[in-house]
C-alpha positions as CSV (number, residue, x, y, z in Angstrom):
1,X,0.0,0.0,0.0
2,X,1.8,3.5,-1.0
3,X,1.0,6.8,-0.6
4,X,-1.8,8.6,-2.5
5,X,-2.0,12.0,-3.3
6,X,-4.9,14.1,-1.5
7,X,-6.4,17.1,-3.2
8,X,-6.1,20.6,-1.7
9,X,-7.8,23.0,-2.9
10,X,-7.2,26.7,-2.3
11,X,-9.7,29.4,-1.1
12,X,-9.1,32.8,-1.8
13,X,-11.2,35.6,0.0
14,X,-11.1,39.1,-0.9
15,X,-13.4,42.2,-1.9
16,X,-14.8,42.9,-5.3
17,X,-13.5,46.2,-6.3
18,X,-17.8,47.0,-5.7
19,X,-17.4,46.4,-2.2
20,X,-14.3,48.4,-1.3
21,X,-16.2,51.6,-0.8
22,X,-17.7,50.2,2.4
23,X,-14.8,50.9,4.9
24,X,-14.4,54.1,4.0
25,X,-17.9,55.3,4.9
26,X,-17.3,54.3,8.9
27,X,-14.5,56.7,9.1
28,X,-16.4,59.7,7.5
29,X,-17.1,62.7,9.6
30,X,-15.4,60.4,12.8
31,X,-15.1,63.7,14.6
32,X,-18.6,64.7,14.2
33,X,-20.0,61.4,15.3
34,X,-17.7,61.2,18.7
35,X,-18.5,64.5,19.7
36,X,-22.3,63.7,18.7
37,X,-21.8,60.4,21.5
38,X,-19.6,62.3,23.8
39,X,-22.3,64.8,24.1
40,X,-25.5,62.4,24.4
41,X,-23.7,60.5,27.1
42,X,-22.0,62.8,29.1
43,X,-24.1,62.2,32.4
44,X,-23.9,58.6,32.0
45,X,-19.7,59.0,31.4
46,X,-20.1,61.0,34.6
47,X,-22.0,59.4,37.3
48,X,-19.6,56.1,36.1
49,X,-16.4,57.9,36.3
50,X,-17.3,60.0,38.9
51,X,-17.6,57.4,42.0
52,X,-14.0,55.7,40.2
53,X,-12.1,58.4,40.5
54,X,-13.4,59.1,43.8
55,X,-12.2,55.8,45.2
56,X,-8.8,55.4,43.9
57,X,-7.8,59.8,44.5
């Protein structure tokens, strides 16, 4: 009994050049958008930092 050769076979993944546009639309106006969460979660930010910084100063 010898040795028999076993099939591989390659996958390849990658991005269609139609696709490639998506990444660049979560890094659009980044700024604008933590500014946008830093400002609608400021009280939350505070009453959980607040209390830490409390403890360990």
């Amino acid at each position: 009994m010898g040795k028999q050769p076993v099939r591989m076979k390659a996958v390849v993944y990658a991005l269609s050049p139609f696709q490639q546009k998506v990444m660049p639309g979560l890094w659009k106006d980044l700024p604008t958008k933590i500014h946008h969460k830093v400002s609608e979660n400021w009280i939350s930010a505070t009453l959980l930092l607040g209390p830490l910084v409390g403890t360990y100063a």
